[in-house]
C-alpha positions as CSV (number, residue, x, y, z in Angstrom):
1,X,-4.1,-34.9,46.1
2,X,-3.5,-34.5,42.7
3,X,0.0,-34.1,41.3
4,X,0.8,-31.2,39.6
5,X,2.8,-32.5,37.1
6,X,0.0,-33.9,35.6
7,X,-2.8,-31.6,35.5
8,X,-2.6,-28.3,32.9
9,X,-1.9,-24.4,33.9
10,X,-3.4,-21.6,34.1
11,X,-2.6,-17.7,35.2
12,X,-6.1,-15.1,33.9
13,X,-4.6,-12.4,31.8
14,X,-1.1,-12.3,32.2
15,X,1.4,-12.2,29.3
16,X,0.4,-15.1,27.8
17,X,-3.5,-15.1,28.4
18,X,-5.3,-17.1,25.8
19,X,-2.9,-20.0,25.6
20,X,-4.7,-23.1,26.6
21,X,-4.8,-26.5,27.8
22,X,-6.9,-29.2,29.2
23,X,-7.3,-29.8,32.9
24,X,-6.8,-33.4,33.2
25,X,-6.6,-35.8,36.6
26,X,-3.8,-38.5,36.9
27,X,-4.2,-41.4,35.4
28,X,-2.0,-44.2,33.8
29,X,0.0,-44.3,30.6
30,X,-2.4,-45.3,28.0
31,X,-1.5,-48.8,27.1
32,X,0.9,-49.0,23.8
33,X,2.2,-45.8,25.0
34,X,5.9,-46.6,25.8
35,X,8.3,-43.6,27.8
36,X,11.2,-44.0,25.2
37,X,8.4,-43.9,22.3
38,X,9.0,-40.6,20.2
39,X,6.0,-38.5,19.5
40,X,5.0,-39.5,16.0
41,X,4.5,-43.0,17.5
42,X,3.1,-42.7,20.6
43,X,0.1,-40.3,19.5
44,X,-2.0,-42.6,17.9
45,X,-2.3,-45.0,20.3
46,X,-2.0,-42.7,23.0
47,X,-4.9,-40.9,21.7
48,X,-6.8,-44.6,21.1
49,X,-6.6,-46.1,24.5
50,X,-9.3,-45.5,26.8
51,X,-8.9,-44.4,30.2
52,X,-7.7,-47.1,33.2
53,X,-10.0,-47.4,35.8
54,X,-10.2,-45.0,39.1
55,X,-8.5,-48.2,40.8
56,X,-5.1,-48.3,39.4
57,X,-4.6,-44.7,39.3
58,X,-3.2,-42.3,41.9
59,X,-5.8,-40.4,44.1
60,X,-8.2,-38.5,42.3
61,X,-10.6,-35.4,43.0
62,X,-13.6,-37.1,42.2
63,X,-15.7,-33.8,41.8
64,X,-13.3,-32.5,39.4
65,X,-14.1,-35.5,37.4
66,X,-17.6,-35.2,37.3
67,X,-17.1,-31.5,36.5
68,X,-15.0,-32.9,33.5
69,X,-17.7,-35.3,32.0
70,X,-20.6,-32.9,32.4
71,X,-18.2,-30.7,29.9
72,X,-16.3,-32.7,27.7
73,X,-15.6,-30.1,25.4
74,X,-13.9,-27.4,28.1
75,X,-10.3,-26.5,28.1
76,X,-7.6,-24.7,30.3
77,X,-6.2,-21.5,29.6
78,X,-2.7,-20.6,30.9
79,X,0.3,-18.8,31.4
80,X,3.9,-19.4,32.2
81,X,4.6,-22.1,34.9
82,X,4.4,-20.2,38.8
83,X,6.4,-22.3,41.4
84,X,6.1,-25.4,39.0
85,X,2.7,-25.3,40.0
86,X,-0.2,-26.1,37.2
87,X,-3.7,-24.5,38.2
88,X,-6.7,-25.5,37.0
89,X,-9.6,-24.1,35.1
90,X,-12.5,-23.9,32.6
91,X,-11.6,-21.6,30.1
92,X,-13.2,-22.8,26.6
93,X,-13.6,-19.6,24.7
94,X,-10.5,-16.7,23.4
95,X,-11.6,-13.4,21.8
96,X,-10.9,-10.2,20.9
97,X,-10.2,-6.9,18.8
98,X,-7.7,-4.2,18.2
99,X,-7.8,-1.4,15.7
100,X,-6.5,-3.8,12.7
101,X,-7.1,-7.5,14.0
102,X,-10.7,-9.2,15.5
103,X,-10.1,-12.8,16.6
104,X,-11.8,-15.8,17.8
105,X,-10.2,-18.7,19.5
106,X,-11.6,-22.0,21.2
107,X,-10.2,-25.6,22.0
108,X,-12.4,-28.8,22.4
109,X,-11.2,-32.4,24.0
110,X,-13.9,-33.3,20.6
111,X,-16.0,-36.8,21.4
112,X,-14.0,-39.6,21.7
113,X,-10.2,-38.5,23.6
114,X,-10.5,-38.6,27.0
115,X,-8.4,-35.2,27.4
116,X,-7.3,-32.1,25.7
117,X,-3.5,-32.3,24.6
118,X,-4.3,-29.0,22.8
119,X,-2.7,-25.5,24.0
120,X,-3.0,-22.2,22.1
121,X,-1.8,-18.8,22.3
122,X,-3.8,-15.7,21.7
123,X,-1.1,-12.4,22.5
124,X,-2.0,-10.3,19.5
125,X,-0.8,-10.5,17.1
126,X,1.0,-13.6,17.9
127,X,-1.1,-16.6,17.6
128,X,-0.4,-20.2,17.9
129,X,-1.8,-23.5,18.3
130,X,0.5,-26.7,19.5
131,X,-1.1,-30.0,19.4
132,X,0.4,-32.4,21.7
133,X,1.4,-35.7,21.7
134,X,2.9,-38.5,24.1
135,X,-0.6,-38.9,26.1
136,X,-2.0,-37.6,29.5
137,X,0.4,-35.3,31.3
138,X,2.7,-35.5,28.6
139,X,1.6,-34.0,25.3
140,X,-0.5,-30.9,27.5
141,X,2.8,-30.7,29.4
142,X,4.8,-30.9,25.9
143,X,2.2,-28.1,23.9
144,X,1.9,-25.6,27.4
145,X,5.7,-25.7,27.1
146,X,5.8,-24.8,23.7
147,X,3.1,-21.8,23.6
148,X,4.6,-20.2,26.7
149,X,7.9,-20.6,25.4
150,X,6.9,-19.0,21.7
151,X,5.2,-16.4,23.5
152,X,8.5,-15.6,25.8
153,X,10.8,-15.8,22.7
154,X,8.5,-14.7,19.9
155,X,10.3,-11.0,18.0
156,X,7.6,-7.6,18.0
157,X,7.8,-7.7,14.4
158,X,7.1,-9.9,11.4
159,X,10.5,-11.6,11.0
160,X,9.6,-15.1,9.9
161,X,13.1,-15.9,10.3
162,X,13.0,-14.7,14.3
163,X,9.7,-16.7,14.8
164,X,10.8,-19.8,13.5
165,X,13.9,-19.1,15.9
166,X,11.3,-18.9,18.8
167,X,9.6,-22.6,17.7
168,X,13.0,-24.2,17.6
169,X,13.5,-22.8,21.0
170,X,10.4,-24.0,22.2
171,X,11.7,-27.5,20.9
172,X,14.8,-27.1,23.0
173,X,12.5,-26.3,26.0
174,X,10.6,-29.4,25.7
175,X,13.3,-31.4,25.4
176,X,14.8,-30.2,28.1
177,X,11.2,-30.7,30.1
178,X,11.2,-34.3,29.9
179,X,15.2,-34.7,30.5
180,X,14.1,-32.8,33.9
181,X,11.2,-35.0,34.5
182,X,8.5,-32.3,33.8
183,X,6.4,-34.8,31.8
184,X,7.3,-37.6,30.2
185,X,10.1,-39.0,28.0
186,X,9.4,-38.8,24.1
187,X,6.3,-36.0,24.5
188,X,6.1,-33.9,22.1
189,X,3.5,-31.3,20.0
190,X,3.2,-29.8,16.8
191,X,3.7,-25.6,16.1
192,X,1.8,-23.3,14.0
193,X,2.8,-19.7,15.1
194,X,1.4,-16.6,12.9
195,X,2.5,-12.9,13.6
196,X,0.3,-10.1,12.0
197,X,2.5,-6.5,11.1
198,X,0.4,-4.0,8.7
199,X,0.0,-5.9,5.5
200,X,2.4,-8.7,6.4
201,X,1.5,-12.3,7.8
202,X,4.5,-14.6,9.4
203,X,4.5,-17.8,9.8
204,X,6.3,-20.6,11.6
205,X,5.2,-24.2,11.2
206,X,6.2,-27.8,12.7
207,X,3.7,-31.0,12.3
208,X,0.5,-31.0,10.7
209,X,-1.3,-28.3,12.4
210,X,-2.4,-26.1,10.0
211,X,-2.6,-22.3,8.6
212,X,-5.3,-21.5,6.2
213,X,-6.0,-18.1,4.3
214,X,-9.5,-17.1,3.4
215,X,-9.0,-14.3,0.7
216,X,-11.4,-13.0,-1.9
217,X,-13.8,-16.3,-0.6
218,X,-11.1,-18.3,-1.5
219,X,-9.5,-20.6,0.9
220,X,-5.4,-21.1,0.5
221,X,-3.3,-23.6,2.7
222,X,-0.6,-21.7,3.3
223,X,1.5,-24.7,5.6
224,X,2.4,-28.0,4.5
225,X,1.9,-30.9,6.8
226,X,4.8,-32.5,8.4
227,X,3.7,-36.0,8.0
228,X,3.9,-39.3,6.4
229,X,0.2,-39.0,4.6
230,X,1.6,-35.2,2.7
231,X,4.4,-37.4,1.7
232,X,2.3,-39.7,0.3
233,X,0.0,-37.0,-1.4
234,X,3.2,-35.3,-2.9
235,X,4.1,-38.5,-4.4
236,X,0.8,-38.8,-5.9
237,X,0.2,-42.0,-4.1
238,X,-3.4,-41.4,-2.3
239,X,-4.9,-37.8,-2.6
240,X,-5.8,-35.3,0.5
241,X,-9.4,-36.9,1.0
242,X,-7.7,-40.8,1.5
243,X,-4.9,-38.6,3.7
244,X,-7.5,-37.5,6.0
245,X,-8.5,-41.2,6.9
246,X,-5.3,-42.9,6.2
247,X,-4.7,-45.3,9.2
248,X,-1.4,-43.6,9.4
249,X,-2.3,-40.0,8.9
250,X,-1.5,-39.3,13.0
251,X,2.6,-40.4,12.0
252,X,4.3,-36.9,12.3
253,X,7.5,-36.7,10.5
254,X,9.1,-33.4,12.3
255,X,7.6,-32.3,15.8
256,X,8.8,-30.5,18.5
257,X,10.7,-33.1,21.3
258,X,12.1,-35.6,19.3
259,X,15.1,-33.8,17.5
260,X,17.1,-31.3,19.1
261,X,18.3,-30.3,15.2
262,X,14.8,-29.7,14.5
263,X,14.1,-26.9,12.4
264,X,10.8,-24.8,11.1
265,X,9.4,-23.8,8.2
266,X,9.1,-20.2,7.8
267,X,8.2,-17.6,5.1
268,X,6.2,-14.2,4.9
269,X,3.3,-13.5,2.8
270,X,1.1,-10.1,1.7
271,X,-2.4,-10.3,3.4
272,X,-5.3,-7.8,2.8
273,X,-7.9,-5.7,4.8
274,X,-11.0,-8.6,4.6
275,X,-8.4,-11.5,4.6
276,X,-9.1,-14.4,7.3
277,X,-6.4,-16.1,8.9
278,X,-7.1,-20.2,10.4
279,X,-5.2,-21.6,12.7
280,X,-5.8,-25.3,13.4
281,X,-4.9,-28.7,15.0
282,X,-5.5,-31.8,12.8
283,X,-8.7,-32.5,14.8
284,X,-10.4,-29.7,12.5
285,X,-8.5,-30.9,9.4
286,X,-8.7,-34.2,9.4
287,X,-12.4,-34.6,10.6
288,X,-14.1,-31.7,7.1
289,X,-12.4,-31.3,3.8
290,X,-11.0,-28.1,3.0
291,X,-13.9,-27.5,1.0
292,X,-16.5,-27.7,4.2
293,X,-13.9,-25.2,6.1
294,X,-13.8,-22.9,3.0
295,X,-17.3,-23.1,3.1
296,X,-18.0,-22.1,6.6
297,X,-15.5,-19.7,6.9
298,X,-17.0,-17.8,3.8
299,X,-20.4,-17.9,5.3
300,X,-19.5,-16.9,9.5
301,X,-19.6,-13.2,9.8
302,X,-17.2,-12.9,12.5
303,X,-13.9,-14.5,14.0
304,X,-15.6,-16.2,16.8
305,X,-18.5,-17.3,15.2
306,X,-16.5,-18.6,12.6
307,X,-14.5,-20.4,15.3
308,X,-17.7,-21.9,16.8
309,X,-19.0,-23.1,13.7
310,X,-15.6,-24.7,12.6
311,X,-15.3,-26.9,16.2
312,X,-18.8,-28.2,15.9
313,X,-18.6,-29.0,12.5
314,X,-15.8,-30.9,13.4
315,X,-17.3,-32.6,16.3
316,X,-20.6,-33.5,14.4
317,X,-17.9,-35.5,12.1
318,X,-17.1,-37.5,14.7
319,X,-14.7,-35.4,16.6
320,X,-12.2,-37.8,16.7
321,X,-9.5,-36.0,18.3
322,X,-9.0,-32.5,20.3
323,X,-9.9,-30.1,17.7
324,X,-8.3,-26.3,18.1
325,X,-8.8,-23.4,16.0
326,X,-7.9,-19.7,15.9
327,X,-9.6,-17.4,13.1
328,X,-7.9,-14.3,12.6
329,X,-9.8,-11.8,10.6
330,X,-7.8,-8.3,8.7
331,X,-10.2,-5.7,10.0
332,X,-10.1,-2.0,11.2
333,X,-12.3,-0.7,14.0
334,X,-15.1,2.2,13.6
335,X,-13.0,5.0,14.2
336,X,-9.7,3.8,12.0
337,X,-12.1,3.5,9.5
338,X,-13.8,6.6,9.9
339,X,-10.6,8.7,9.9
340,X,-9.9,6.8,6.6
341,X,-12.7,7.5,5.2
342,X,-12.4,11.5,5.9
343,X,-8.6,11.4,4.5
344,X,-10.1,9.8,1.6
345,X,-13.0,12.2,1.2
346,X,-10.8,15.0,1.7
347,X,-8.2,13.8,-1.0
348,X,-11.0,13.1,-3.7
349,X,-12.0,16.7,-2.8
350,X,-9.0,18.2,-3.3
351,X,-7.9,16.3,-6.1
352,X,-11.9,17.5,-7.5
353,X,-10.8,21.1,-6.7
354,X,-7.5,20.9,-7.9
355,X,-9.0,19.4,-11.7
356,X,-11.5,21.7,-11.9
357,X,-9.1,24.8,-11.3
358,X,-7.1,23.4,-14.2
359,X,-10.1,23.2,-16.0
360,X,-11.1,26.4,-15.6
361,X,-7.7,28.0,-16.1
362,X,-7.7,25.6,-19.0
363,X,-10.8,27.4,-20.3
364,X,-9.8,30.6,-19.6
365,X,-6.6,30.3,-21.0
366,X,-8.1,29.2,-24.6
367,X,-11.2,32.0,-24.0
368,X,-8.0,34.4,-23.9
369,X,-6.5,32.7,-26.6
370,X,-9.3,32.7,-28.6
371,X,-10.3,36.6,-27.8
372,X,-6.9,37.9,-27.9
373,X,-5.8,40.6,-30.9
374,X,-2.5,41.9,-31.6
375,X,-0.3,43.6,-34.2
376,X,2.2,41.5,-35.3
377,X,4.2,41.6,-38.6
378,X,3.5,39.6,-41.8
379,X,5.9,39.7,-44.9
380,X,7.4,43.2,-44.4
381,X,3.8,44.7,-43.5
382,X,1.7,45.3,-40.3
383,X,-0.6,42.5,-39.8
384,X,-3.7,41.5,-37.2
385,X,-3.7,38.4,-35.5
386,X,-5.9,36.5,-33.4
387,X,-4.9,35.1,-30.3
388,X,-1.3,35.7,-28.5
389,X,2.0,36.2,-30.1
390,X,4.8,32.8,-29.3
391,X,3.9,28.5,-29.7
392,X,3.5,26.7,-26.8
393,X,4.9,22.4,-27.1
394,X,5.3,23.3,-31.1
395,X,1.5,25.0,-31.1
396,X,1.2,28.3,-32.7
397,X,-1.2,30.1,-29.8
398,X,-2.3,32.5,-32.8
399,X,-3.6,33.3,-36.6
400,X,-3.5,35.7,-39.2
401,X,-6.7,37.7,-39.3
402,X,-5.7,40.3,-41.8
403,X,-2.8,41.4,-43.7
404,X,-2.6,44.8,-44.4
405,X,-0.6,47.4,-46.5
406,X,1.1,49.4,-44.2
407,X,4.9,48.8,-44.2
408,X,6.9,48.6,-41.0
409,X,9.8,50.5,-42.5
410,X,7.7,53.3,-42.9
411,X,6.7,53.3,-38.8
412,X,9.5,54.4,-36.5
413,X,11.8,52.0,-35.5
414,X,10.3,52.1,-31.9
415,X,7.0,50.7,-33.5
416,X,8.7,48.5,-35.7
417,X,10.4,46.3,-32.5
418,X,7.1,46.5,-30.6
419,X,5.5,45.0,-33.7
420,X,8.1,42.6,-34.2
421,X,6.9,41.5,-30.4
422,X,3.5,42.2,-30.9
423,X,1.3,44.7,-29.6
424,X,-1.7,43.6,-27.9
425,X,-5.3,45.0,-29.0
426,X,-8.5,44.9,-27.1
427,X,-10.3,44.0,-30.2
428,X,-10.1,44.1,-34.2
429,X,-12.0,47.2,-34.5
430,X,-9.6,48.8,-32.4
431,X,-6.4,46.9,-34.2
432,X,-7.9,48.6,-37.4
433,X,-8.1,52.0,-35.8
434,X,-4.8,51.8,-34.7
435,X,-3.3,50.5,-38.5
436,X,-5.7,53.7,-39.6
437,X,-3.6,55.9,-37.2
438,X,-0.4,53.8,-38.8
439,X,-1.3,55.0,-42.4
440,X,-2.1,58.8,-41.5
441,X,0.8,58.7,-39.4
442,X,2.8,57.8,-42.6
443,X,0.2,60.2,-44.7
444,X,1.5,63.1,-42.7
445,X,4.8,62.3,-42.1
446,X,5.1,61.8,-45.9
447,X,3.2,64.7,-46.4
448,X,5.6,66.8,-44.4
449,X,8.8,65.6,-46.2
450,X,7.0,66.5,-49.4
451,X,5.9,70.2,-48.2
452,X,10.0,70.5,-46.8
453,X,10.9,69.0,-50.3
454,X,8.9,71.2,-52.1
455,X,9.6,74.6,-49.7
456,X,13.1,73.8,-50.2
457,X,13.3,73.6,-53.9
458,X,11.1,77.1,-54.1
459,X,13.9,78.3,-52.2
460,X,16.1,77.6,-54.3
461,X,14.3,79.2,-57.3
462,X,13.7,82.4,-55.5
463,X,18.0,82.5,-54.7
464,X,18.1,81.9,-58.1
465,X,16.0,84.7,-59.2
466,X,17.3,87.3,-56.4
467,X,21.0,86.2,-57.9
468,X,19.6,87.5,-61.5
469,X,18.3,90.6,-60.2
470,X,21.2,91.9,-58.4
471,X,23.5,91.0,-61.6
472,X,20.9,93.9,-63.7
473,X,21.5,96.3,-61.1
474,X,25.3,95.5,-60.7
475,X,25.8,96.2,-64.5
476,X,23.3,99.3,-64.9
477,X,25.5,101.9,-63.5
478,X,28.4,101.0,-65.5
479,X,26.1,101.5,-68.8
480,X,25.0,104.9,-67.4
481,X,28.7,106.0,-66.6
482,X,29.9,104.8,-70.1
483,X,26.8,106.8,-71.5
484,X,28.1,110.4,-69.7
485,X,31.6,110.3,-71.5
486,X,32.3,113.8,-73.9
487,X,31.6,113.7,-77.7
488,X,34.3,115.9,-77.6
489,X,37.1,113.6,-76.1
490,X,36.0,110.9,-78.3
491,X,36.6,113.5,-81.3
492,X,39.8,114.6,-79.7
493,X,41.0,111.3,-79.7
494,X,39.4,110.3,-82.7
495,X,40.9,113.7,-83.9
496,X,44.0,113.0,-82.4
497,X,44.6,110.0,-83.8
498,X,43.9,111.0,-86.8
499,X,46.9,113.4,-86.3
């Protein structure tokens, strides 16, 4: 009966479907592999030794086997441990789609390891792939730990601070694992978690598993390997082609297991509808060139195909090592897309209508402008102008049309204000009728002071002449009267005066 410590785990869609492992039957610590080893030094030659023979193992199920080597490249998906029980299963394949993310997922045990130390988590949109180390029943046992862990401590959001808190958890889990016995001493795996929100793309990163961007056909690393090659490439010592076979390109300078002060690397970046997200073990990376997986990834349509096309390029290198990869791809579905695509239709309508109704009040507004008459006053004299009275921004909104020689003063002073605001016309013949109606206004109210003038001053002649007349007929009686006085009186006094 196998022992379930050593075989991989498994629960079908459950919180943490899509994380994966290899099933794997008991068999002996690779030779080189030593318990107290730490995980950058036991994976190479745990992953180099070849498996002992049926003989010196514990009992096996011999079908299972058989099952294995008929499909090399299968893997186990799981979920958290049940009972500290590990099931088995088949599971090669992850895929899927929601309204903003479609993704592809697979693991392979590649052509030369005898098992899959690989696990990965698909719980969108949380991804992550682990790559274990410490050989059989350790580094699956050290990567299941770590996925299940990331998935149970992983925030709903994309803090990058929060995620990296999950990876160092998951470090403190498997640590705690192999104190517990749940393994082996020194196992250990890499961590590249990703979390998608909107527009934003979190990651956290241990080892030298990978996170690649595909964006406008160009591909971007966006991780930097934990491992003695990088530092060797950062110093400028060998270049990333000699780091990918340098005899020393599987020594891992920070993993989860070995440190219990490990920390990860964590940042956010800005992604884009069309962007691609990798996710990868070091058995795709270190088998192409980034150039091959920028190449392939431009040229798969989709996530999974994408996915396929990556593993078996990998494995027709040589696949020298389990090879894992997760492609992410920034996408909306048919109906997010559709209901975009009517807000956007309806917005470039309106904005459409809304121009063309300032464009036509625009041109109504100058046809007005243009068209418009009024009275207006120019120079102490009624004038015509075109357009409408007032500037509009420092633009006079009229002009003089005609200047003419009617004088306000002479108008009433109720004209003379409405001139002074302008008087609207319906046209210039109609401006000149109403200056004609000005100037016969004036005529006759001229016209009328000159007839009172000229009434008044005959009335003064005739009072003048009436004055004269009764002056003759005051004095003519008196001449009578003196003319009726005696001779003889006028003798007598003569007379007597000449006595």
């Amino acid at each position: 009966m196998t022992d379930p410590l050593d075989t991989a785990r498994h629960l079908e869609d459950a919180p943490l479907a899509g994380a994966h492992a290899m099933p794997q039957e008991e068999q002996t610590p690779e030779p080189g592999a030593s318990p107290a080893q730490a995980p950058v030094a036991a994976e190479a030659p745990a992953h180099a030794a070849e498996p002992t023979p049926p003989s010196d193992t514990a009992e096996i199920d011999v079908s299972a086997v058989e099952a294995g080597l008929n499909d090399p490249g299968s893997t186990q998906s799981f979920e958290p441990l049940a009972d500290e029980q590990l099931i088995d299963t088949d599971s090669t394949y992850d895929a899927g789609t929601t309204t903003q993310l479609m993704w592809g997922a697979r693991s392979d045990v590649g052509c030369v390891r005898p098992h899959n130390e690989d696990s990965y988590l698909v719980q969108s949109p949380l991804f992550a792939v682990c790559d274990g180390m410490g050989g059989h029943a350790a580094g699956e046992v050290a990567s299941s730990i770590a996925v299940e862990t990331i998935a149970r401590c992983a925030p709903h959001a994309a803090d990058p601070a929060a995620l990296a808190a999950a990876v160092e958890a998951a470090n403190a889990a498997v640590i705690e694992a192999a104190v517990n016995g749940l393994g082996k001493p020194g196992m250990g795996c890499t961590a590249t978690t990703a979390y998608i929100e909107g527009s934003t793309l979190a990651v956290a990163h241990v080892g030298d598993s990978r996170a690649y961007l595909l964006h406008d056909g160009s591909l971007i690393r966006i991780t930097r390997d934990h491992s003695y090659v990088e530092e060797l490439v950062d110093a400028g010592e060998i270049t990333a082609d000699e780091a990918r076979v340098h005899p020393n390109r599987s020594v891992i300078t920070r993993a989860l297991g070995s440190d219990p002060d490990m920390y990860a690397d964590h940042f956010q970046i800005g992604i884009e509808t069309g962007d691609r997200l990798i996710l990868c073990s070091d058995g795709l990376s270190s088998m192409i060139s980034d150039g091959d997986i920028e190449r392939i990834a431009t040229q798969s349509p989709t996530a999974q195909v994408c996915t396929d096309n990556l593993v078996d390029a990998a494995l027709a290198a040589g696949g020298s090592d389990n090879v894992t990869v997760i492609v992410v791809d920034l996408a909306d579905d048919g109906n997010r897309r559709h209901v975009q695509n009517m807000l956007r239709r309806r917005t470039i309508i309106g904005i459409a209508a809304f121009l063309a109704v300032v464009i036509i009040a625009a041109v109504i507004t100058l046809f007005s402008i243009t068209n418009s008459v009024y009275l207006g006053i120019k120079d102490d004299v009624v004038a015509v102008y075109r357009g409408v009275p007032g500037t509009h921004f420092g633009i006079e909104l009229s002009r003089l049309e005609d200047e003419t020689t009617v004088k306000v003063a002479d108008l009433p002073d109720d004209t003379q204000h409405r001139l002074a605001e302008g008087i609207p016309q319906n046209s210039l013949d109609a401006a000149q009728e109403t200056v004609s109606k000005y100037r016969k206004q004036i005529y006759e109210k001229q016209s009328k002071a000159a007839q009172t003038a000229a009434e008044a001053k005959s009335g003064q002649t005739d009072a003048a002449a009436g004055d004269a007349a009764t002056s003759d007929t005051a004095s003519q009686p008196a001449a009578d009267a003196a003319a009726q006085v005696p001779t003889t009186d006028t003798a007598t006094t003569e007379g007597g005066t000449a006595q």
